[in-house]
N, C-alpha and C positions, 0 to 999 in steps of 0.2 A: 504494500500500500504506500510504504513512503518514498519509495523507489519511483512507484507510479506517480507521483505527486511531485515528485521533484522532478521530473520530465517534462511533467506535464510544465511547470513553473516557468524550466528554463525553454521549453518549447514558447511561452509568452513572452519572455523577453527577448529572445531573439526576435520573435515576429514581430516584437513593439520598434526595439533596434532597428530595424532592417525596414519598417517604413518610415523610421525618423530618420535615415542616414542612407539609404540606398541610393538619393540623388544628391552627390555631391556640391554638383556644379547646379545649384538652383537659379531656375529661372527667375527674373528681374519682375517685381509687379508692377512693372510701369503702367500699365493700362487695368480697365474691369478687367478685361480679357484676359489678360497675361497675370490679376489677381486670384481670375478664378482656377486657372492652371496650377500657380503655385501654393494655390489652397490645397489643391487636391492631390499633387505631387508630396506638398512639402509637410502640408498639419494632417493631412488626408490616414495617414499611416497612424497614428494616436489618437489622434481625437473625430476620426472617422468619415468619411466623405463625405456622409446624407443625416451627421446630427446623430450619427448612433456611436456610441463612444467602443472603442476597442481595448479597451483597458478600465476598470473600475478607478485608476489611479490619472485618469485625463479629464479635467475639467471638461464641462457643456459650454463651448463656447461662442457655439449658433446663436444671435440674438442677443449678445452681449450688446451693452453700448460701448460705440466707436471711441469717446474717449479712453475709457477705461480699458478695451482692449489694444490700444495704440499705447498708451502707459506702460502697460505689461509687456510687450513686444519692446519695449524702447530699453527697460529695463531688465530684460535678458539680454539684449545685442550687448549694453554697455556693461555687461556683468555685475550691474548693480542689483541684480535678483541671480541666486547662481541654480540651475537645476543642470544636470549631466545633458540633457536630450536638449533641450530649448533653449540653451545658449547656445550648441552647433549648427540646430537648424535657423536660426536668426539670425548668425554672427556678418553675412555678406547683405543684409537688407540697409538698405538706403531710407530716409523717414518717409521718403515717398512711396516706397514701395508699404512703409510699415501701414500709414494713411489708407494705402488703396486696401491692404489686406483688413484693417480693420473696418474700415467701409464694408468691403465682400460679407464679411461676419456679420455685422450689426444689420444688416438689409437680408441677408440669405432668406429666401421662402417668400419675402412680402411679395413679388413678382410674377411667382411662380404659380402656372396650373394646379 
């Protein structure tokens, strides 16, 4: 059973890993477009591409508001908040980029069918 269980554990972390780190070379969020790419590329792996979270340890960050989640992204790039995953996946974003991705967030669904 604890055999089982610790597989299964490190089977999660790697998976968690390997969608927060899999895309080195992340794309730039200069535009919605190219927000909603690196949404889905880059947070898409933890905290899940459609609002369903992949980990019980990843904040719901669908519908956050844009301040608040631009705050937090600005404070991971500058390692003023330090977590393992979210300081490498934020370290190459630009404030512009950070803007448009917390825009993406705070708007996700109002739009949509």
């Amino acid at each position: 059973m604890l055999r089982t269980l610790t597989a299964f554990t490190l089977s999660a972390v790697v998976l968690c890993l390997s969608g927060c780190s899999m895309f080195a070379s992340r794309p730039a969020a200069d535009s919605a477009a190219a927000a909603e790419r690196t949404a889905y590329l880059s947070c898409g792996g933890c905290h899940g591409p459609t609002n369903v979270r992949v980990s019980f340890m990843s904040p719901n960050i669908i519908g956050q508001k844009k301040g608040y989640l631009a705050a937090k992204l600005r404070d991971f790039r500058d390692m003023k908040r330090i977590h393992p995953f979210m300081n490498g996946v934020v370290e190459n974003l630009t404030d512009q980029d950070i803007v448009n991705l917390a825009t993406y967030y705070a708007n996700y669904g109002q739009n949509k069918n």
